[in-house]
N, C-alpha and C positions, 0 to 999 in steps of 0.2 A: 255503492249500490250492490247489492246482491242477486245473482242471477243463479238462477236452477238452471246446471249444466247437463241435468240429463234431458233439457224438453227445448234448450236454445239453441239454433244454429247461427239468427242473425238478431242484431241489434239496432230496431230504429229511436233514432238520437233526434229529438225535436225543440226546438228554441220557439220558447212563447212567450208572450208579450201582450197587457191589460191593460187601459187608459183604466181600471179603479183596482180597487184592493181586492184577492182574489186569495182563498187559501186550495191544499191540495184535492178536498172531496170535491170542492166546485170544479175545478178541471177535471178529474178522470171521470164527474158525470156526465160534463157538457161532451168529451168524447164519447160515451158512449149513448148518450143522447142523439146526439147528431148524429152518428152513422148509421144509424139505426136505419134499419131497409133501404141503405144506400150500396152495397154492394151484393144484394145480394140475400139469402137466406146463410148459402154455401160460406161466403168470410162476413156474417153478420159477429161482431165483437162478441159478444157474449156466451153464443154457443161455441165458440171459438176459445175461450176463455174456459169453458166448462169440459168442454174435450182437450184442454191442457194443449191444444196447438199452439197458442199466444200466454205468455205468463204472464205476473201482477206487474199493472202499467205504477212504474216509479215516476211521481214528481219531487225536484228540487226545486222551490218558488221563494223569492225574496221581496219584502216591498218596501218602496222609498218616493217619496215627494207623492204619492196619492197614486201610484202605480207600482203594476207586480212584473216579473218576469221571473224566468226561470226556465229550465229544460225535463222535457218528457221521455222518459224512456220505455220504448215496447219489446218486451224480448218475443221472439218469432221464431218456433220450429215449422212454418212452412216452407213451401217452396221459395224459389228467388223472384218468379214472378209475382206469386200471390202476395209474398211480402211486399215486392214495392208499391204492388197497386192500394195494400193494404198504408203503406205510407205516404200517399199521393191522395187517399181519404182522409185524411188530418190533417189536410191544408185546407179543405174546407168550412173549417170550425169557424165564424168569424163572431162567435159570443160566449165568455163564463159566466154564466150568473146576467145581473144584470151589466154588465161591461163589456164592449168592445174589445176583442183579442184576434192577435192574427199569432200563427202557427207554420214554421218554416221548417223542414227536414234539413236537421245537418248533413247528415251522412247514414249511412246502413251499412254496417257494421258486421261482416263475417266471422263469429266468434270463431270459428274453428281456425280460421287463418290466425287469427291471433295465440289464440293456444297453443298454437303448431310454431309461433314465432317463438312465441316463452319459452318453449318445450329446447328448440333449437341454443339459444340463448344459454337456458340450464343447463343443457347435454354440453358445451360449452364451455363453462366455467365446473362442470363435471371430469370433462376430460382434461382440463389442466391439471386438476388438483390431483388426478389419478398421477398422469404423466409424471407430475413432481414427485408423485408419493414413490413412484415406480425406480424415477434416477436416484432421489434420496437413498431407498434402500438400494438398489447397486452399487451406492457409492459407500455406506456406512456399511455393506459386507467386505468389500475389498479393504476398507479401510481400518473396518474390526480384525482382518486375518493380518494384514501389518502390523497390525500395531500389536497383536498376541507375538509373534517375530519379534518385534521389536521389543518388545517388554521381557522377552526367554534371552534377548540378547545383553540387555543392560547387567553390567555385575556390580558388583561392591566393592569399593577400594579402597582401600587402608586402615586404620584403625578407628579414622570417621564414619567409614560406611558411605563413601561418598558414589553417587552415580555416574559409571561410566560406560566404556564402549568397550569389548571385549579385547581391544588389542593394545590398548595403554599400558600395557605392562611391555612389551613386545618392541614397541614403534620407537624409532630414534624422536621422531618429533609429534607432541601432541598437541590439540586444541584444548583451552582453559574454557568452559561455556558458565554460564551463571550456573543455571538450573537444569533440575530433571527433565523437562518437559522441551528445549533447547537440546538437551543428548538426544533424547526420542524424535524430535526432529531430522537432525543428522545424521543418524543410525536410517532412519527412513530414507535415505538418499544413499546412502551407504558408506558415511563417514564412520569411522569406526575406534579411532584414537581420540576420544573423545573423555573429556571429563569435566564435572562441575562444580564450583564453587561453595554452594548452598547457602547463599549470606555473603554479609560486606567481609565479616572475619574469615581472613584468609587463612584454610586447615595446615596444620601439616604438613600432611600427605603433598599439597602442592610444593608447598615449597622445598622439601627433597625431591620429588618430579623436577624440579624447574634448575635443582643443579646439576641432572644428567642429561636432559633434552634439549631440544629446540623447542620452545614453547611460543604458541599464537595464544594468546587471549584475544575471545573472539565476544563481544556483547551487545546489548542492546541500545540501539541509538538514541537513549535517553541520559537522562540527571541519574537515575540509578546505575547505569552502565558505565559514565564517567567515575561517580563516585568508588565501584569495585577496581577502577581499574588504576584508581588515585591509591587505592589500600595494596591492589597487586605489585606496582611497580617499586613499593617502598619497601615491601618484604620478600619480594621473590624475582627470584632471575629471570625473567621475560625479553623475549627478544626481538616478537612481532606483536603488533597492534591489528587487529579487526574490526569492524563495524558496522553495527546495522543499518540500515539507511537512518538518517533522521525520525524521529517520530513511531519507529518500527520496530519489532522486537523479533531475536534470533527464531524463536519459535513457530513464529508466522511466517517465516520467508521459504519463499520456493527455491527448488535446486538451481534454477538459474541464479537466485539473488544470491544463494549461499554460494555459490561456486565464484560469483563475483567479486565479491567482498573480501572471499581468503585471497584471492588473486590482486586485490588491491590493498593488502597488507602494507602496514608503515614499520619502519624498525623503532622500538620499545624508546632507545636513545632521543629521533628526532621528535617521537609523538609528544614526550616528555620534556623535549625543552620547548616544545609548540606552545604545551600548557605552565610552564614554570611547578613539574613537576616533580620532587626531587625523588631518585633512582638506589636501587641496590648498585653498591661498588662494582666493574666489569671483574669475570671471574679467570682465574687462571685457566689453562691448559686449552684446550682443542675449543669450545665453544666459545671462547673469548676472541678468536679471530688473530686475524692479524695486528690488530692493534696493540695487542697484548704483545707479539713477539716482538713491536719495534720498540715499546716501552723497555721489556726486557735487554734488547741489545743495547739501548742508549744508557740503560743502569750500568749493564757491563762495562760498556764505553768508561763513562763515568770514574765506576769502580779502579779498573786501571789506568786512566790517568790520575787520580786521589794515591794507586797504591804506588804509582813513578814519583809523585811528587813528595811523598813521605821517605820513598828512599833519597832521593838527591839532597833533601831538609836533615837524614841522617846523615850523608855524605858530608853536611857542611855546605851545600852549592846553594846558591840563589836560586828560587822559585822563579821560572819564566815567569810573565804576563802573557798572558792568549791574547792579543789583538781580534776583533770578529773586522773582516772584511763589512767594510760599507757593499752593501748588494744592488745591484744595477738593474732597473727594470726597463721593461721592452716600452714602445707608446700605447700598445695594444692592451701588456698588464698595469699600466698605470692608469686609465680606463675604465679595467676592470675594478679594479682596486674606488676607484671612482664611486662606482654604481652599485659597488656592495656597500659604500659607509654609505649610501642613500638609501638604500633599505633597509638599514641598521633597524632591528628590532619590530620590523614590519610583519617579518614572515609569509613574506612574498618572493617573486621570480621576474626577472626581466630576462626577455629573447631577443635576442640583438643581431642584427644581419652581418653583413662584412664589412658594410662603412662603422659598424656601431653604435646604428641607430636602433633605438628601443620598437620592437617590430609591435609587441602585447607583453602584458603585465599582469598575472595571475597571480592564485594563490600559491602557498607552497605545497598542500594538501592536494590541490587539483591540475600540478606541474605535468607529472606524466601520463594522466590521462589528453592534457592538451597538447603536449608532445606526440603522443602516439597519432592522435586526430587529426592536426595540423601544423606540420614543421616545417613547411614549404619556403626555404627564404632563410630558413635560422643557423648561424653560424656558432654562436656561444649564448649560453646558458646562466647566468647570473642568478645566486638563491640565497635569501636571508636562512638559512636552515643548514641541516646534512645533507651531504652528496650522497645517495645511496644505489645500491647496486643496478636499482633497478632505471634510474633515470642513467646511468651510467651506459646501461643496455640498449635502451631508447636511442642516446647521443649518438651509438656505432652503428644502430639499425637506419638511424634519418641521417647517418655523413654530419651530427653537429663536432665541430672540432674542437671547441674548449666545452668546460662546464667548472663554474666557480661557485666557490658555497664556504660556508662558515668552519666546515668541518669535516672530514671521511667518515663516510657512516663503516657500520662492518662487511669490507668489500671482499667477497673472494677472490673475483677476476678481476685485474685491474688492466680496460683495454687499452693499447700498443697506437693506438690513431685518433684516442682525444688527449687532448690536455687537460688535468686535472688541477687546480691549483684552488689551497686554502685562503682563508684571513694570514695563515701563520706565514705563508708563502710569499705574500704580497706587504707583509712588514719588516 
């Protein structure tokens, strides 16, 4: 219904109702029929009408089974008295035409209040939209001056042109990221040795980077992150694994996730026998670790007993036989030795108190995080997997006194108060 908002203050709403069929001119006559020198000269309908005090009375009328009904509407710039009395004369209608009708006021209706509710309502859903429009750009200028930073910081590195972080020429150890947009993430936090892959084919450039540093490949917690990191490990010396969360990608994570994730780095070896991934050969010198120098001592070893035995066969003398001593285990390593062929090929971890008994049973993936959380009770450590430095760390921080596993990952410190002992140990 349409109302003229410059002559309406209030709205009377009336529900009428005809024992016969009745259309809209028969009603708004019989109303002004009937009131007719019933209130008056002063709210007689018409001159009321004509001085624009009351505007054009709206009917909605419908008819079914041989009867109408419908509602009346009176717009009214009077008063609030004159309007109600003026609505208290429209109950007295009791005929349209030729039919019985009765005529009930719903309600009277203060249009200004209502406008004034809208108006509220709008102002409302006004001020949100500003408010957002206000933080949005707060935050898209802080975040255009970063990223202009960020983008004067990225260089170009090698003869691919690969995107990096301004200190990977500099830094003993760098992070391997997929993509550009992964650097500018971490440059935004203030990582800075930073560099990118750009594609599953792995450049160059990395793989000379990866035989003088320490290298984390750090990527995305999907099928495409595994897949680079199945082509990195085949071509390039890598020595820590990183990880997005599941389902999450380096680019979107926050300094917290980011700072997480390098901190819960795997070494490049265990990640790689997790997945029956095959590896670049370990390399010589200083980054190869200590495994390297006991390989080397044991060739030495070797070496000269090979070169004693060649002199004593020039000599003329009979070649000893080495006997190897049958090796005697404790009941504690025979136990262990127990609980490691039970997890043969599981790649799990059993914690075991001081009688022995298996306290929890985790992955090997998520061993030192549950070591650090709750070690309460745990005496030895049992892992289908590498022993690596950092559960090593955990055992001397929680007092655990053994820790058994498949194999030594690449350990610097090896501590003085656990027992460490291999597969190769226990056969």
């Amino acid at each position: 219904m349409d109302i003229d908002p410059s002559t309406t203050k209030y709205l009377i709403s009336a529900r009428l109702s005809t024992d016969g069929i009745v259309e809209k001119p028969d009603i708004v006559g019989a109303i002004f029929g009937q009131t007719e020198g019933l209130l008056g000269d002063e709210l007689d309908l018409r001159d009321l009408q004509k001085s624009g005090r009351i505007g054009r009375i709206e009917v909605e009328v419908s008819s079914s089974k041989g009867k109408s009904e419908g509602i009346v509407y009176v717009p009214s710039s009077l008063d609030q008295v004159e309007t109600a009395i003026l609505a208290s004369s429209l109950e007295t209608i009791d005929r349209v035409g030729p039919c019985k009708a009765r005529i009930n006021i719903e309600k009277i209706e203060d249009v200004r209040v209502s406008k004034r509710n809208k108006i509220v309502e709008r102002a409302k859903q006004l001020l949100n939209e500003l408010m957002k429009a206000s933080k949005v750009s707060g935050v898209d200028l802080a975040d255009s001056v970063r990223q202009s930073v960020q983008i004067e910081e990225v260089v170009h590195f090698g003869k691919e042109r690969l995107p990096a972080g301004p200190n990977i020429e500099d830094s003993d150890a760098i992070i391997v990221l997929e993509g550009r947009s992964d650097v500018l993430n971490l440059l935004k936090y203030g990582i800075k040795n930073v560099i990118a892959v750009e594609g599953t084919n792995v450049p160059q450039t990395i793989i000379d980077l990866a035989r003088e540093k320490v290298v984390t490949a750090f990527v995305d917690g999907d099928r495409g992150g595994e897949l680079i990191l199945r082509e990195l490990l085949q071509v390039a010396e890598v020595d820590f694994i990183a990880r997005a969360p599941a389902g999450q990608e380096v680019e979107e994570l926050t300094q917290k996730q980011i700072v997480k994730c390098l901190r819960n780095k795997v070494p490049a070896d265990q990640f790689a026998e997790m997945l029956n991934i095959p590896t670049m050969p370990s390399r010589n010198g200083e980054k190869g670790g200590r495994r390297e120098e006991d390989r080397g001592d044991r060739h030495r070893h070797e070496d000269d007993r090979g070169r004693h035995g060649r002199e004593r066969e020039q000599r003329g003398g009979p070649r000893p036989v080495e006997e190897r001593p049958a090796k005697r285990f404790s009941p504690e390593q025979l136990r262990y030795r127990g609980v490691l062929d039970e997890l043969n090929n599981t790649s799990k971890a059993k914690l075991l108190n001081s009688s022995g008994n298996v306290l929890k049973e985790v992955h090997v993936s998520t061993l030192a995080d549950t070591l650090k959380e709750s070690a309460e009770g745990v005496m030895a450590v049992v892992l289908d997997g590498i022993i690596t430095q950092r559960v090593l760390d955990i055992a001397v921080e929680k007092n655990i006194s053994t820790v058994v596993g498949v194999k030594l990952g690449n350990i610097a410190k090896l501590p003085t108060n656990v027992e460490v002992l291999t597969k190769e140990d226990l056969t």
